[in-house]
N, C-alpha and C positions, 0 to 999 in steps of 0.2 A: 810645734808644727812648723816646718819651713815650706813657703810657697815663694815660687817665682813666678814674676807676671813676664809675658813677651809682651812687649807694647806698653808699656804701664804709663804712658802718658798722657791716654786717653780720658773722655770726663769722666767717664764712668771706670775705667779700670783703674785712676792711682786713686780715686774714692775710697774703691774695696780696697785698695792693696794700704793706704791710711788706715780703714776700719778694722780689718787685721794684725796692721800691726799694734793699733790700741786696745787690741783682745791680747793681746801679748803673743801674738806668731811674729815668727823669723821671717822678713820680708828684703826680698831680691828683687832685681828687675830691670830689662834693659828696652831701648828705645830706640831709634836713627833720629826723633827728631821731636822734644819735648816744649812747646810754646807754656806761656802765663793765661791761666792761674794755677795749671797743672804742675807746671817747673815749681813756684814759689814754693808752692802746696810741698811737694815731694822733699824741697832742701829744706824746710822748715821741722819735717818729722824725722830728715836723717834717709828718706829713701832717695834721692837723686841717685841716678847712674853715674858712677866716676869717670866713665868712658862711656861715647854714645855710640851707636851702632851693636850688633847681635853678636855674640860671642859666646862658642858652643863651650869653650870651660865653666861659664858658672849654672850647667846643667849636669848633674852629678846623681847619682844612685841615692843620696839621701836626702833629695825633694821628696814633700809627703805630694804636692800639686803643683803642677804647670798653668795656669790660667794664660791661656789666647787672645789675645784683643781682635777687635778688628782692624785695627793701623798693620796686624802684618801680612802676609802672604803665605798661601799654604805651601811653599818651599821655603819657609822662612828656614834657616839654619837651626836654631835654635828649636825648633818643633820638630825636627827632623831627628835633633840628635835625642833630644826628650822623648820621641818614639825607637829607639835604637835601645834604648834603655829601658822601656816600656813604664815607663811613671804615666801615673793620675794625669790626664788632659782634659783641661773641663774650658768651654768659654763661661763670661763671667756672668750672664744666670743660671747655666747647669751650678757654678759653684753658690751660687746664693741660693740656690736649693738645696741647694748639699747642707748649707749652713742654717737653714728653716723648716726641715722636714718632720723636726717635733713641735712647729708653732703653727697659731693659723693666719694662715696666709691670705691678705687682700690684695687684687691684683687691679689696681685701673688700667683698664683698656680704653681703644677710639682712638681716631684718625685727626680729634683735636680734644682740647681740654683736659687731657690726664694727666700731665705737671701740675694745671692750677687743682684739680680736685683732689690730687693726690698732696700740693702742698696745704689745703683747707684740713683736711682729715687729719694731719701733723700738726696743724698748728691748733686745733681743738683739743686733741688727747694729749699733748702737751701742756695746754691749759688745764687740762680736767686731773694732770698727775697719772694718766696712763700709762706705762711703759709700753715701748713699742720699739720693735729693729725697721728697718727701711732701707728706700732706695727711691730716690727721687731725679732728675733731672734738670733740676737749674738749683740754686744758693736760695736759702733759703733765710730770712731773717729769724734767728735766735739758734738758727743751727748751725756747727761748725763746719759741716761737712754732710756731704748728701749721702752717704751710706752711714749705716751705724749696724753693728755686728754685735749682741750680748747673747749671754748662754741663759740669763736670767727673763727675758724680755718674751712672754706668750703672743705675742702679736709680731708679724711684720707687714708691714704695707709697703708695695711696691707699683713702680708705676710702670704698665706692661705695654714695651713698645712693639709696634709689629715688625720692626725690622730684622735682617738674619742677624742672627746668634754668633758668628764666630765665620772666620775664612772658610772654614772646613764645615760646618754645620748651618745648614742652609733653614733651618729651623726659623720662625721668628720669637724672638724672647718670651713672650708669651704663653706660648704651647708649653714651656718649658716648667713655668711655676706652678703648674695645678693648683689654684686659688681650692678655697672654703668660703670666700665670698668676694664678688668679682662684681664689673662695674663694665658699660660698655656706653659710651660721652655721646658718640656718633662716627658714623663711616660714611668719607669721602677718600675716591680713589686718591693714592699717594704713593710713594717709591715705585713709578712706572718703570725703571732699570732692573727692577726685583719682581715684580708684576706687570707686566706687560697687555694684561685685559686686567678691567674692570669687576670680572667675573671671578679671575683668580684671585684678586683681592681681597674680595669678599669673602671669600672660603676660606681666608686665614681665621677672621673673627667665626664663622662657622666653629673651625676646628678651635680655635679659642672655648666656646662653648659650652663643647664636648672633653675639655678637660679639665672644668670643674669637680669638685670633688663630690660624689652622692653625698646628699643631705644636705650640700652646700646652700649657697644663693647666690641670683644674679641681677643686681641693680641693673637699670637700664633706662635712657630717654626715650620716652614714647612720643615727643612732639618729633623725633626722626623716625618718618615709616618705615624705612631699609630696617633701623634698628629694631623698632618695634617688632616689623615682621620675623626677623629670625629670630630673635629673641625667642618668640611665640613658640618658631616652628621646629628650632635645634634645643631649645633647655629641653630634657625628658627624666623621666625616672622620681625623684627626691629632690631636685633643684626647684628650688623656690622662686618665684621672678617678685620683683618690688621695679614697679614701672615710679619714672618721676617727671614732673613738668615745670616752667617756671613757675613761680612763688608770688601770689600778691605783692604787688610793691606802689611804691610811688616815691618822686623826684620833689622833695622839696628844699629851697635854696641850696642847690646843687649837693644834695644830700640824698641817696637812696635808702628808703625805708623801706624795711623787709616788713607784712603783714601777718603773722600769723599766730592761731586761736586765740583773736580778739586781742593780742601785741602787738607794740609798734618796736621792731628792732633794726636801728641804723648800722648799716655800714659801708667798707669804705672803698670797695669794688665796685662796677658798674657794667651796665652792659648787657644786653641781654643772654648773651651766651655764658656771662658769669655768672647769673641769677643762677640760670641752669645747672650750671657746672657745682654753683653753692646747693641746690638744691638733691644734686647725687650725692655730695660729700654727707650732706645730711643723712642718706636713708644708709650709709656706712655705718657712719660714727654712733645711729641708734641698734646695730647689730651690733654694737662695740660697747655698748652698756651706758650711751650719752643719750639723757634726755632730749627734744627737740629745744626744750626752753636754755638748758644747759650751753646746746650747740650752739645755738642764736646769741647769746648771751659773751662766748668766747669766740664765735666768729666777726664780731663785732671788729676786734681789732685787728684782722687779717687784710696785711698790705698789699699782697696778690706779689707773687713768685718773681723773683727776676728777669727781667726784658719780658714779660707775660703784661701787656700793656700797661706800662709801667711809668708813673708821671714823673718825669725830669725834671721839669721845672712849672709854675705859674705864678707868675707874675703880672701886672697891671695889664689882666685882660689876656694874658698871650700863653697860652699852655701847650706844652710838650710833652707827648708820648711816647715810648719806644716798645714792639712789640716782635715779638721773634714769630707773628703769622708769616706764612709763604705759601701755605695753601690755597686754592680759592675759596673755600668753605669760612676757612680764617680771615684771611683777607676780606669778604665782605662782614663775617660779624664784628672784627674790630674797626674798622669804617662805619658802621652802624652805631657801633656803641658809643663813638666819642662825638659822634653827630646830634644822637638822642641823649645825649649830656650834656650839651654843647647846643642848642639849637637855633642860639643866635650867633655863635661864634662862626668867620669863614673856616671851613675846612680845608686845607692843604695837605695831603697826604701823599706821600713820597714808598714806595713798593721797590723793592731789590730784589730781581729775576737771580735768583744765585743756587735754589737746588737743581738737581738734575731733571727734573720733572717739567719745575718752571721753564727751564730755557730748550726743552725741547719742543721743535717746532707745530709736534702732533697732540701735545697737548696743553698749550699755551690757550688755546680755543676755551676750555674751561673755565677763564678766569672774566669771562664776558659780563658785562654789567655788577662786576665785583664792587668798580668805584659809583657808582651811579651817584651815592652822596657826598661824594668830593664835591666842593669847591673849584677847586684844581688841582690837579693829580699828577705824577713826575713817574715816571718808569726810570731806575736806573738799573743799569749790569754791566760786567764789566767783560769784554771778548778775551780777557786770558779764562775767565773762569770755565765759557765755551769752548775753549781747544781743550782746557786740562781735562775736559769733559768728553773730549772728542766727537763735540758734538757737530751740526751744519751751523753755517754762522746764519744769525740771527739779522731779520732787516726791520726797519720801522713799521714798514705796510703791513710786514707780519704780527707785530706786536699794535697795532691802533687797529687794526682790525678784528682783532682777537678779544683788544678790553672794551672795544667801542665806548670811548670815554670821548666826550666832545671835550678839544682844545688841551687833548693830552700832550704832554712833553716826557721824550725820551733822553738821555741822561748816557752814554758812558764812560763819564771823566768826573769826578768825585769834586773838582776845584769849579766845574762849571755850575755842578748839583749845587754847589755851597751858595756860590753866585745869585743863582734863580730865588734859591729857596730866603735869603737875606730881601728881596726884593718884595717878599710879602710879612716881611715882621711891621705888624704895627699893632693895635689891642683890640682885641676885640677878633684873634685868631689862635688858632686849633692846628698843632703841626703835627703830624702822624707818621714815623718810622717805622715799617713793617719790611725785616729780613730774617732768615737765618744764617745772612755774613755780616760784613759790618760795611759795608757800602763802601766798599776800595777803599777803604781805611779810613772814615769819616771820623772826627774826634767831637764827641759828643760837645765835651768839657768846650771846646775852641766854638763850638757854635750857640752854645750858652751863652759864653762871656759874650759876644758879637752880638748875642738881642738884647743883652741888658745892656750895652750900650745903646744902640739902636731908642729903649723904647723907656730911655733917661730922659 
């Protein structure tokens, strides 16, 4: 089989375009502009572009598939002359359907928590000796690579983001997998540039639904009522629903103990939103042929997903976390959970306005009483991100009026951030990193070294 990817730079396209070439297809593919881990990634298997930029010669009549990213444009050259020729055009979940359409397919959906439940349900059936294909969204510890592609493998789990499918295909990834047993975390409005009302939002996870497979099932959080209720009121026919809630637990010497049928099972997540999140992966992984005692037993040692509130350091009193929340629904459960971990520790928690959503002015308002258990709270963003956005430029009033955080501080220079936030290391404090960019270029590593001086 030869596929070319357009865009293959992408996290999720040089993943599959890796995970096919290690299925033994012929892999091509070009890019205008490939960043690390994706570059490494691609020179390391022999895919890199020799040449960067789109060039309609290496689209030829005996491509079996064209896969789209989204990095390109639907005049991109290279799709253009791919349709001139009329080859296979798939974006990259029409093709991971293409390549699961005889397995059964898990789909984690929701507006937060389907990376870490989707990485729990991988790192339990991995324990337990299951084989399974996938598709996940951040690095996962003991996995090479976040796609995996077998002919042999009866399961794939995937984790089903709502966002569109491809330049041309205005779909969200989701609709696209027709799960046999599907998962739904929670819905909080998100990519308002793609949904625009609240309402149409919704009705992606609606049609989500409805494209269950009959006889299927639908995991689902019932301590979220939005979810609850459609869950209720769109599964019909043969679809199953399995509702889940948090899970007895309790906090002792900064250890979370999971409670259940008369077990005590530690691990090493926390949070209330991860209890939750561990407790969907659970009602999966027992449609997957894993005991509860089994799951409990191999979740045990589950570190929790990359940047998915992720402990960088602690040391004498003074811990650090980094989490890729930017929602408001995220943003106040990861404030929540390192506070109620933490509960004598000061809080400091530093938020990066960096999606399109955040740093727009009309719905900035959402994120009101997100920090409530800060400590001290920092808002940084950065006004290149707002032009490339082409958005209105952003003011203070607009943003302290929006979090209503008493004694908030606003941030758009990454040297000032560093400044501030050095001024509260001392023990007996809790630092909270929550973006999906990297805060104008913040170096995690250089602010580490700077507290272990600091608190020598």
């Amino acid at each position: 089989m030869k596929v070319h990817f357009i865009a293959i730079g992408g996290s999720a396209m040089h993943n599959l375009a890796i995970a096919l070439h290690k299925k033994g297809y012929e892999i091509t593919g070009s890019d205008d502009e490939i960043f690390d881990p994706s570059r490494q990634r691609l020179i390391n298997y022999g895919l890199f572009p020799e040449e960067s930029g789109w060039h309609t010669d290496r689209i030829h009549s005996q491509l079996n598939a064209v896969i789209l990213g989204m990095h390109a444009r639907a005049d991109n050259p290279e799709l253009l002359r791919a349709r001139e020729l009329g080859l296979a055009i798939y974006s990259y979940p029409e093709y991971l359907y293409e390549q699961s359409k005889n397995k059964t397919r898990v789909v984690i959906g929701g507006s937060h928590g389907k990376t870490t439940i989707t990485a729990m349900v991988l790192h339990v059936l991995q324990a337990r000796g299951i084989q399974t294909d996938y598709m996940v969204g951040a690095q996962l510890e003991g996995f090479e690579i976040m796609v995996q592609l077998t002919d042999e493998a009866p399961y794939i789990v995937i984790e089903g983001d709502e966002y569109l499918s491809s330049p041309v295909d205005p779909r969200p990834k989701f609709h696209i997998y027709k799960p046999h047993i599907a998962l739904i975390s929670g819905i909080a409005w998100d990519h308002i540039n793609v949904f625009p009302t609240f309402e149409m939002y919704l009705d992606q996870f609606r049609r989500f639904i409805h494209c269950i497979e009959q006889g299927g099932s639908l995991v689902y959080c019932e301590e979220d009522a939005l979810v609850k209720a459609i869950c209720r009121e769109e599964a019909t026919g043969t679809v199953l629903l399995y509702p889940y809630s948090t899970p007895d637990y309790k906090i002792s010497h900064d250890q979370i103990i999971i409670q259940h049928d008369g077990n005590n099972y530690p691990i090493q997540v926390f949070g209330r939103h991860n209890l939750l999140n561990l407790n969907g992966a659970r009602l999966i992984c027992q449609q997957m042929g894993v005991s509860d005692h089994q799951f409990f037993e191999a979740i045990g040692t589950f570190k929790g997903a990359s940047r998915r509130l992720e402990k960088l350091f602690d040391e004498q009193g003074v811990a650090v976390f980094r989490d890729f929340a930017h929602a408001p629904s995220k943003i106040l459960a990861s404030t929540n959970a390192v506070k109620e971990f933490y509960p004598d520790k000061k809080l400091v928690v530093c938020m990066e306005l960096h999606t399109f959503s955040s740093l727009n002015e009309n719905f900035i308002e959402h994120y009101r009483d997100t920090l409530t258990k800060a400590d001290k709270a920092y808002i940084f963003y950065d006004p290149r991100a707002v032009r490339l956005k082409k958005l209105p430029e952003l003011n203070e009033d607009t943003i302290m009026k929006a979090f209503n955080k008493q004694g908030l501080t606003i941030c758009t220079d990454t040297q000032i951030l560093m400044h501030h936030l050095k001024e509260h290391i001392s023990p007996n404090t809790s630092l909270l990193f929550m973006s999906s960019g990297n805060f104008g270029g913040l170096l995690f590593s250089e602010l580490i070294n700077d507290i272990q001086k600091i608190i020598k």
